[in-house]
C-alpha positions as CSV (number, residue, x, y, z in Angstrom):
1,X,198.6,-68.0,85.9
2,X,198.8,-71.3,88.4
3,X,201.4,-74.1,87.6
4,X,198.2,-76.3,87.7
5,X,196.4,-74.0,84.7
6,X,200.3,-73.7,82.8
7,X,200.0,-77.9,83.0
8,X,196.7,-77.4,81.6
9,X,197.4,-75.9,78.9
10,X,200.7,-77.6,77.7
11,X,198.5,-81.0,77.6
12,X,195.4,-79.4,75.9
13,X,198.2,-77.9,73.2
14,X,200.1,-81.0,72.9
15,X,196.6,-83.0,72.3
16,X,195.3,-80.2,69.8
17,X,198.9,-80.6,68.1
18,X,198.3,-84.3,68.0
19,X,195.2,-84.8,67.1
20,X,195.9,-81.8,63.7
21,X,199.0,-84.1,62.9
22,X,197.0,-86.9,62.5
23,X,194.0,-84.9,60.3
24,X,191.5,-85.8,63.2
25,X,188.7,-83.6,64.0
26,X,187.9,-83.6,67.7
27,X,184.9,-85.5,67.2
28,X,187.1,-87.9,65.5
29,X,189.8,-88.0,68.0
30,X,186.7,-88.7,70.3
31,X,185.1,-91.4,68.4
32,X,188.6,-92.8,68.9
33,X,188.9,-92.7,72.3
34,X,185.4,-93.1,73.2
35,X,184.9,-89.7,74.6
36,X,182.4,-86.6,73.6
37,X,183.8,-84.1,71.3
38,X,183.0,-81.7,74.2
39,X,185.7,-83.5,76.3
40,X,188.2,-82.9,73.6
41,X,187.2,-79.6,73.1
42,X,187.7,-79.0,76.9
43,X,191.0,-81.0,77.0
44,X,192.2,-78.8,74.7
45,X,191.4,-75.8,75.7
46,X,192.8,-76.5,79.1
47,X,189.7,-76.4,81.3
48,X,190.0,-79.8,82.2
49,X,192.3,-82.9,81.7
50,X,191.9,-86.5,80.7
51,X,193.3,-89.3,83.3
52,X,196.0,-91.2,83.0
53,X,194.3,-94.0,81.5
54,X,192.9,-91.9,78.7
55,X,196.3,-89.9,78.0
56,X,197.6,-93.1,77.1
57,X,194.4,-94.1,74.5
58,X,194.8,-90.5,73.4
59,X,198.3,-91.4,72.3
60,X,198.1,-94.4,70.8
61,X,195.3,-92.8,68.9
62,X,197.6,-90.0,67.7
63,X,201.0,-92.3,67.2
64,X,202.8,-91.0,70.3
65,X,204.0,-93.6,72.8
66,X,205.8,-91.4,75.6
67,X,203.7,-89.6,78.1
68,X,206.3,-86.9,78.2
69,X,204.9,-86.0,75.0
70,X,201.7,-84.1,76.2
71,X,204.0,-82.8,79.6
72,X,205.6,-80.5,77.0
73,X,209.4,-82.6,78.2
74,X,211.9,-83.7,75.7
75,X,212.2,-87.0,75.5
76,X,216.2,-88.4,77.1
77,X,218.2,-89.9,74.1
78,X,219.8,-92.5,76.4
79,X,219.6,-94.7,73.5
80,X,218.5,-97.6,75.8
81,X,215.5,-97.7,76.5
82,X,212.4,-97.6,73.5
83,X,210.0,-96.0,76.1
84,X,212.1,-92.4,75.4
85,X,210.9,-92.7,71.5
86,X,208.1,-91.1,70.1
């Protein structure tokens, strides 16, 4: 397995985690972020990934504000900066 399919798939399980938090469907989370539920569906099962752009509608849509989230990374606790809070 690549690094780039291993990236895939961290994202597409961090998005799948998400989105089940929240109670969304895919075709929920896709109304939501004005995708198809096929582009969820493929997001989250790793075969492709959204942009940057969309990472960041996809988590305001499932109440996470750091990217880091859907890199799989643990956010720093520097206590400074709100940007390291999910």
């Amino acid at each position: 397995m690549t690094n780039e399919t291993m990236n895939n798939n961290i994202i597409g399980t961090r998005i799948a985690d998400g989105r089940r938090a929240k109670g969304f469907s895919q075709a929920q989370l896709a109304r939501l972020v004005c995708v198809s539920p096929q582009a969820v569906g493929k997001w989250e099962r790793g075969e492709s990934l959204p942009d940057i752009f969309m990472l960041g509608r996809i988590a305001e849509a499932i109440g996470k504000m750091n990217i880091n989230y859907f890199l799989g990374k643990d956010p720093c606790d520097c206590k400074v900066c709100k940007c390291c809070k999910d």
